[in-house]
C-alpha positions in Angstrom: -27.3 -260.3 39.3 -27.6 -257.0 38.0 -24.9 -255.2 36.1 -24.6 -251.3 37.2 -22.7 -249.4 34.7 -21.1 -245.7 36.3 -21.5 -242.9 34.6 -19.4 -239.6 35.4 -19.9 -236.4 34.1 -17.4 -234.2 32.7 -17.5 -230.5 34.2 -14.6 -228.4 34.1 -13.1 -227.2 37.6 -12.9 -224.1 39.4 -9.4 -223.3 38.2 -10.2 -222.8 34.3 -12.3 -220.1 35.3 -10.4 -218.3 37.4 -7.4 -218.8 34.6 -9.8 -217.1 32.1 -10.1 -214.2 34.4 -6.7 -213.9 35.9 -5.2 -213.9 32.4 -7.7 -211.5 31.4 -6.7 -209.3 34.1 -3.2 -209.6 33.7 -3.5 -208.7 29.9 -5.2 -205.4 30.5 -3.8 -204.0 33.1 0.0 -204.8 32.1 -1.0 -203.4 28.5 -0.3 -199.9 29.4 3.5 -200.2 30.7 4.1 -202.3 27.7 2.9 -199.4 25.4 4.4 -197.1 27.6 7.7 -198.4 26.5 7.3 -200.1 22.9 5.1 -196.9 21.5 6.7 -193.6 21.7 3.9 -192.0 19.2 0.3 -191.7 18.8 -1.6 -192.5 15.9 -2.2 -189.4 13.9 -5.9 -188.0 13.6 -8.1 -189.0 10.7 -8.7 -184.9 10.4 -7.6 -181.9 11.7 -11.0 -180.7 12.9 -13.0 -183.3 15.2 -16.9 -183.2 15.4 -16.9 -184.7 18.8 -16.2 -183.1 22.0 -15.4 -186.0 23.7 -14.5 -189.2 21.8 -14.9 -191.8 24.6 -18.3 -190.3 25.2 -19.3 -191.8 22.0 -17.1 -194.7 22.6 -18.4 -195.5 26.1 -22.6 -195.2 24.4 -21.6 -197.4 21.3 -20.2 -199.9 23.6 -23.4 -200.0 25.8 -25.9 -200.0 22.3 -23.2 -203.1 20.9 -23.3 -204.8 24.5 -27.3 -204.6 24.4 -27.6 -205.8 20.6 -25.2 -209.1 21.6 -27.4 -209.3 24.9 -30.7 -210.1 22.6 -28.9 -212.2 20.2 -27.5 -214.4 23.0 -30.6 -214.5 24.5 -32.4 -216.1 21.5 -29.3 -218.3 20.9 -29.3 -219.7 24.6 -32.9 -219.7 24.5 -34.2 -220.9 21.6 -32.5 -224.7 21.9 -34.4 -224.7 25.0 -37.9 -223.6 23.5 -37.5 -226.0 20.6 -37.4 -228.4 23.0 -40.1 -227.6 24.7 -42.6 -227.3 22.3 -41.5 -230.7 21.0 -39.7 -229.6 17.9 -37.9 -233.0 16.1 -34.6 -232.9 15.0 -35.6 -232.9 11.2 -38.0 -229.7 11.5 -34.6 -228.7 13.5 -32.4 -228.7 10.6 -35.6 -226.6 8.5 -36.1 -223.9 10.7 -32.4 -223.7 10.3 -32.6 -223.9 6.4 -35.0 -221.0 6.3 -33.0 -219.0 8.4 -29.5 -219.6 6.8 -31.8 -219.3 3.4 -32.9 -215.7 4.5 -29.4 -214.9 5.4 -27.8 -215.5 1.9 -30.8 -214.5 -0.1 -31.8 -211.4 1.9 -29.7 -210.5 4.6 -26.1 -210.8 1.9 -27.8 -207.2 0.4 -28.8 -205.7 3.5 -25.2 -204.2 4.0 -26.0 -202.2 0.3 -29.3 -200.7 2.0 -27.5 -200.1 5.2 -24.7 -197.9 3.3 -27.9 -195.9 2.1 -30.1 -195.1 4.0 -27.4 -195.0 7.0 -26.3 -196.9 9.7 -27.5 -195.9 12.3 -30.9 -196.4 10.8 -29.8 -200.3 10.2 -29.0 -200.6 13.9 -32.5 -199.0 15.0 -34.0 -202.0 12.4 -31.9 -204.7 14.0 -33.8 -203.8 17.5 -37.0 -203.6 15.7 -36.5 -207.2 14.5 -35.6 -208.4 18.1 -38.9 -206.2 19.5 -41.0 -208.3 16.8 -39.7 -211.6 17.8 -40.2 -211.1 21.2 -43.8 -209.6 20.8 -44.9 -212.5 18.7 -43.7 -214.8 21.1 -44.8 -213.5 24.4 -48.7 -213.1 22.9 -48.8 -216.1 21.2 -48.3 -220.0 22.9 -47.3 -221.8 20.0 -45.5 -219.3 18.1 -44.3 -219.4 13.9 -40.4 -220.7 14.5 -40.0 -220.0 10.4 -41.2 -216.8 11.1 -38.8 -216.3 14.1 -36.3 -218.0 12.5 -36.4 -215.4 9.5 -36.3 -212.5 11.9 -33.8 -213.5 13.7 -31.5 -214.4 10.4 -31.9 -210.9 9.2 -31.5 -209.5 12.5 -28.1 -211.2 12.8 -27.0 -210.3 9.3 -27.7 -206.9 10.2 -25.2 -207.2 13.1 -22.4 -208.1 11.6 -22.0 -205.0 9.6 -24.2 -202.7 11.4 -22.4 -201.3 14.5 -18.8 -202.0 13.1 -19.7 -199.5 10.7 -21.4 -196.8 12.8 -18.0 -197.2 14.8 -16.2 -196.7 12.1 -18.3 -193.5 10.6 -18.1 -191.5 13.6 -14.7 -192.1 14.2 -13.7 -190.8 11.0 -14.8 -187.9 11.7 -11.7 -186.9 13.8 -11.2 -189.5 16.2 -7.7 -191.2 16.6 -6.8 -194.2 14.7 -5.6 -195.5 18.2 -9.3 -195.2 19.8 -10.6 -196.8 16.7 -8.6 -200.2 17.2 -8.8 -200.1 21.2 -12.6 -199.9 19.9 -12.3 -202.9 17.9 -11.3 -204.9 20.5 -13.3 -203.9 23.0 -16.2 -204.9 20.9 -15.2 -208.6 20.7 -14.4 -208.4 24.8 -18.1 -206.9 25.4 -19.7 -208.9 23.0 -18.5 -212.3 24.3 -19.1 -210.8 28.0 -22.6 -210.1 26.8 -22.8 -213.5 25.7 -22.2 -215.1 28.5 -24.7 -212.6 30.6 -27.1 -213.7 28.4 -26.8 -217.4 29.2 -26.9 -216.3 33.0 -30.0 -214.4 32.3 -31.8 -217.2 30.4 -30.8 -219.9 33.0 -32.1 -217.4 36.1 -35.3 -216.7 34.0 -36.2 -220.1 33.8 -36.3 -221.8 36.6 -38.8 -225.0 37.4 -42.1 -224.1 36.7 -41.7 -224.4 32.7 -45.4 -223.6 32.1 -45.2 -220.2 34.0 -41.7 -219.1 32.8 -41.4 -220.0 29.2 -42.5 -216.3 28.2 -40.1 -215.0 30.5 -36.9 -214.5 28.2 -39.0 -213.2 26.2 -40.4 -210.3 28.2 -36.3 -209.6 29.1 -35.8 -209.7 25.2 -38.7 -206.7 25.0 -37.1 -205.2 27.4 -33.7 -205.1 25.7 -35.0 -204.4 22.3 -37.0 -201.3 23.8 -34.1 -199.9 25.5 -31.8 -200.2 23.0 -34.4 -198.3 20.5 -34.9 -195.2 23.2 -31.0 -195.3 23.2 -30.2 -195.2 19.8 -33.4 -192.5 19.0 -32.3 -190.6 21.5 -28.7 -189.5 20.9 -26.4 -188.6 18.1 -28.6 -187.8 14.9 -27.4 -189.3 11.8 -25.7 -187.8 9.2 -27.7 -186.7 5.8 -26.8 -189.4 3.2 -25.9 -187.5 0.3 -25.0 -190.6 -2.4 -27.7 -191.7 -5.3 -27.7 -195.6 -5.9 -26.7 -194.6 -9.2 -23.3 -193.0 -7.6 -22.9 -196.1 -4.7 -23.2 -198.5 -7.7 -20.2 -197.1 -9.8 -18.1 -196.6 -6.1 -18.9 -200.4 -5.5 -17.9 -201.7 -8.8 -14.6 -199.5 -8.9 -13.3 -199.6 -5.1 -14.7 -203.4 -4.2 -15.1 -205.7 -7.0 -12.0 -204.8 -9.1 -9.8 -204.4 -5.9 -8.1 -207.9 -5.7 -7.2 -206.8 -2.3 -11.0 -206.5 -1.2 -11.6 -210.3 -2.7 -8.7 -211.4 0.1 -9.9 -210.0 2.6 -13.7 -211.2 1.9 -12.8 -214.2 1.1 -11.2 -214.8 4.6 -13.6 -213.6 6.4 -16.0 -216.1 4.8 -14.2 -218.7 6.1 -14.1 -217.5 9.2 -17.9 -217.3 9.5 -18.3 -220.4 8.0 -16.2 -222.3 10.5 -17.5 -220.5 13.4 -21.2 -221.7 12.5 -20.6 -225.6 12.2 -18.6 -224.7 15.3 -21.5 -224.2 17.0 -23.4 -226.5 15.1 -21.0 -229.7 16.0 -19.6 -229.0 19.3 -21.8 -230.5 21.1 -22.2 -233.6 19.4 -18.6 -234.2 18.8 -18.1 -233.9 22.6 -20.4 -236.0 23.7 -20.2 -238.5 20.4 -19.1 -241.6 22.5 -21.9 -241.3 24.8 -20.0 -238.9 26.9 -22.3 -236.9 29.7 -21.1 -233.1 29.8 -22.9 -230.0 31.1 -22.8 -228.1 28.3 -23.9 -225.1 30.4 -20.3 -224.6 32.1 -18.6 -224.8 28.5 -20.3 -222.0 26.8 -19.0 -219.4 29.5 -15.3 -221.4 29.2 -14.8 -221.1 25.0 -16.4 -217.6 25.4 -13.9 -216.4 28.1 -11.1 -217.7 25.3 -12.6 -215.5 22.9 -12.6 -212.5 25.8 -8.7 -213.5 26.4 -8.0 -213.8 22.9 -9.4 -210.1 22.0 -7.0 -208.7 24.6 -4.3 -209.6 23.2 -4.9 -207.2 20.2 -3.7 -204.3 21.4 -0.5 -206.1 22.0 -0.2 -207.3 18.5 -0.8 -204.1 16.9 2.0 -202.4 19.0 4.6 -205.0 18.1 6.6 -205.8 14.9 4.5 -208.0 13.6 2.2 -206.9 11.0 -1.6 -207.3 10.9 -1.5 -209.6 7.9 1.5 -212.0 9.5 -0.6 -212.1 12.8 -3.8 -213.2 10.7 -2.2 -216.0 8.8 -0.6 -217.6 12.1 -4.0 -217.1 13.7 -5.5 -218.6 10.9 -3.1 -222.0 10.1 -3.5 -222.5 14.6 -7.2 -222.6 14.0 -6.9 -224.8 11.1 -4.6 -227.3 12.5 -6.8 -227.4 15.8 -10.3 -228.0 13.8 -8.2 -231.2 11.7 -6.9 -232.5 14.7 -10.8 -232.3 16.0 -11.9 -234.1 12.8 -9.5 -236.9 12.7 -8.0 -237.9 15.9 -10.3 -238.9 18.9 -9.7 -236.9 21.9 -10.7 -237.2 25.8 -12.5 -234.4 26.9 -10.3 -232.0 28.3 -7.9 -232.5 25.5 -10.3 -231.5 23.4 -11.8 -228.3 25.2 -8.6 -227.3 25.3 -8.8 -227.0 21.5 -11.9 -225.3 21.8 -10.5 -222.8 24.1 -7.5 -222.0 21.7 -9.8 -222.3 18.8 -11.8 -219.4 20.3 -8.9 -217.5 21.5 -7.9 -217.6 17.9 -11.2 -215.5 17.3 -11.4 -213.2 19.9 -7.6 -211.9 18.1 -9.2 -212.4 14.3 -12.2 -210.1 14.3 -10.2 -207.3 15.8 -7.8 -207.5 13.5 -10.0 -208.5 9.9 -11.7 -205.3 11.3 -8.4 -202.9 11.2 -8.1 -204.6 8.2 -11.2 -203.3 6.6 -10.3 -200.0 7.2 -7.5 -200.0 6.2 -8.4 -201.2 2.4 -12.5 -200.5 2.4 -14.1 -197.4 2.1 -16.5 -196.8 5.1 -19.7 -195.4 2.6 -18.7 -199.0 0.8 -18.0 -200.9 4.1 -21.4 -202.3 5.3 -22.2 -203.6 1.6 -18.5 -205.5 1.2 -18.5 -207.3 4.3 -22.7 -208.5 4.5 -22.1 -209.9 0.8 -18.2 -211.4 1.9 -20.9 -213.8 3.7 -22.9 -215.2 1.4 -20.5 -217.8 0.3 -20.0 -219.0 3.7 -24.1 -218.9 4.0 -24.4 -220.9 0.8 -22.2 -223.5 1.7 -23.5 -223.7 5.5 -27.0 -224.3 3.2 -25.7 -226.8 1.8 -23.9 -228.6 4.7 -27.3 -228.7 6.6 -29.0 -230.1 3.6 -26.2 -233.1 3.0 -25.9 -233.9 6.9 -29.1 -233.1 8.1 -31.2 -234.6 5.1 -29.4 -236.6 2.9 -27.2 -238.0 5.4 -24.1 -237.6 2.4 -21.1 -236.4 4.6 -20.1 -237.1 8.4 -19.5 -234.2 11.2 -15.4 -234.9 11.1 -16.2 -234.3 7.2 -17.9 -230.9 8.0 -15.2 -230.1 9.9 -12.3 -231.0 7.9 -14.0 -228.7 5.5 -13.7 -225.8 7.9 -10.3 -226.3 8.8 -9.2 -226.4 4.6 -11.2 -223.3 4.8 -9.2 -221.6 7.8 -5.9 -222.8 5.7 -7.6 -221.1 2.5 -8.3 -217.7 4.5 -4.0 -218.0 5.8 -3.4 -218.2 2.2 -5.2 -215.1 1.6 -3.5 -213.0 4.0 -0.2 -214.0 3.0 -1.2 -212.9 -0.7 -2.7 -210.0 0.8 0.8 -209.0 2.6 2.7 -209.2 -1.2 0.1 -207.2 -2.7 1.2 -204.1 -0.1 -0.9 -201.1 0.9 -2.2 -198.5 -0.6 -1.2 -195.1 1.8 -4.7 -194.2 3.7 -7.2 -192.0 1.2 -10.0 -189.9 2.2 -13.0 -192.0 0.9 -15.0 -189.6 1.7 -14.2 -187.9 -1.6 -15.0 -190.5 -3.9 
């Protein structure tokens, strides 16, 4: 007699996605009678004489440009699991592609920020559509495309967004915005960027439907698209300002206001950590959800941990407008995320227990970058900014490096190792924003008169 063994799959129901938005919802639009009521004043202008007309016109464009740029690079993130399998890509070549582009990241892409404070960053954003336009080219006319080759594009490409747009926001807005539009930008940054994430797993799935042969170039023609737009955008409006620093000049600025400011080593230092966890985040979830032979549709979690991150960003604006100060917001963020990631590592969960830590693990993020971001301007110097936060990465790139080569190759450490590792890094990054509190502020300078 034959045995038959059930199998169930885990998907999660209806109700967590209507939770996502309703709390959403309830977050934004409740918002305004809390400030109402808790903030009498405005944030004082950065100067007395704005160059913008109208502030949210800017606002409103940079929001579409960012929403486009995390479009592509969701696009190839959704997509590119799905064309490495494909093309019959083993899991060790896996693990190389990723070397090379984690290896382009620290070696390359950590100095990109420096060249970005140069020649301008609006000119950085333009190159970071370029790259996508490249990718996509090479892969639509070619049927076996170069992954290193992609893989190095796409590293650089996403070093290049994570400093890039943050400080063009940041630029602009200095010249006479309010410090109040400048955090409500913040946020709405993480919000859009997560919502664009998610559009860009509903694209992919829609674009690839079940002849594989016929739609395999398809993303790729939507990522063309994208990149194209996004370059007519950016060429078209707003003109740059003249950069008027020598290397010689940036040099002595970088030395003086970022490497002998303990302050700037805190806050680089967490946000190292905070990369670094995200990436084997995304690197282990899956397998440690589905490590017991667990069947889950991995599909309808992406939208769920993303929608945390979406939730979690709208609670910013709260945050800011309370008691509590930045740094005492971070370092509670900071010790929930690391407690979450050890209780991941160590103790052996059932499913929904343990996308529940995902989805507070996420929320956790969508309330960090914000805030790391307020943070930055509160202690960097915007001509310094895009150099301080694209080398604050190259730790966390040099040790993702050599993660992937001890668990991918050597076979040296486990995945609840890996983790564990993140979570003593969250704790690390606390610690640094409690130091970071003690230290105090310095009161807000004009940078530009360095």
């Amino acid at each position: 007699m034959g045995v038959v063994i059930e199998s169930s799959v885990w998907v999660p129901t209806s109700s967590v996605y209507i939770f996502i938005f309703l709390s959403c919802f309830f977050s934004l639009s409740l918002f305004p009678f809390y400030l109402s009521k808790h903030a009498p004043t405005k944030s004082p202008p950065f100067s007395d004489h704005p160059t913008f007309a109208s502030p949210l016109r800017f606002q409103r464009y940079f929001l579409l440009l960012y929403s486009l740029a995390s479009v592509l690079e969701g696009l190839w993130s959704v997509y590119g699991e799905f064309e490495l399998v494909y093309y019959g890509i083993t899991k060790e070549d896996t693990v190389t592609f990723m070397l090379i582009g984690f290896g382009a990241a620290l070696f390359v892409g950590s100095f990109l920020g420096l060249l970005s404070d140069l020649i301008g960053r609006k000119k950085s954003c333009l190159v970071f559509y370029i790259f996508h336009l490249v990718v996509g080219i090479w892969k639509w006319i070619t049927s076996s495309p170069s992954f290193w080759v992609a893989n190095v594009c796409l590293s650089l490409a996403t070093s290049i967004f994570s400093f890039s747009f943050e400080t063009w926001a940041v630029v602009e807005h200095d010249k006479g915005h309010r410090q109040d539009l400048l955090n409500e930008t913040f946020w709405l940054m993480t919000f859009f960027e997560s919502a664009a994430l998610i559009g860009s797993q509903v694209l992919s799935n829609w674009m690839v439907g079940g002849n594989l042969e016929k739609e395999i170039a398809c993303p790729s023609t939507a990522a063309i698209f994208t990149a194209i737009v996004g370059i007519s955008c950016i060429s078209r409006v707003y003109g740059a300002s003249p950069q008027s620093v020598t290397f010689k000049e940036y040099k002595v600025s970088f030395y003086s206001y970022i490497l002998c400011d303990r302050r700037i080593w805190l806050l680089a230092c967490a946000q190292a950590c905070l990369h670094f966890s995200i990436v084997v985040f995304w690197i282990l979830w899956a397998p440690t959800l589905v490590a017991d032979g667990r069947e889950v549709y991995l599909g309808f979690m992406y939208p769920c941990v993303l929608g945390a991150r979406m939730l979690g960003s709208t609670l910013f604006p709260w945050f800011i407008n309370a008691p509590l100060q930045t740094e005492d917001c971070l370092v509670y963020a900071f010790i929930i995320q690391g407690l979450l990631l050890s209780i991941i590592a160590f103790d052996y969960q059932e499913i929904g227990a343990l996308v529940t830590q995902y989805f507070l693990f996420h929320a956790c993020i969508g309330l960090i970058l914000p805030s790391l971001a307020r943070l930055r301007t509160m202690y960097v110097p915007n001509e310094l900014r895009g150099g301080m936060i694209s080398l604050s990465l190259a730790p966390a790139n040099a040790a993702i490096l050599f993660i992937l080569m001890q668990r991918g190759y050597y076979r040296t450490v486990e995945n609840s190792e890996v983790i564990a590792f993140a979570a003593v890094g969250l704790f690390a990054a606390a610690g640094c924003m409690y130091v970071l509190k003690r230290l105090g502020k310095q009161p807000y300078q004009n940078w530009h008169k360095l």
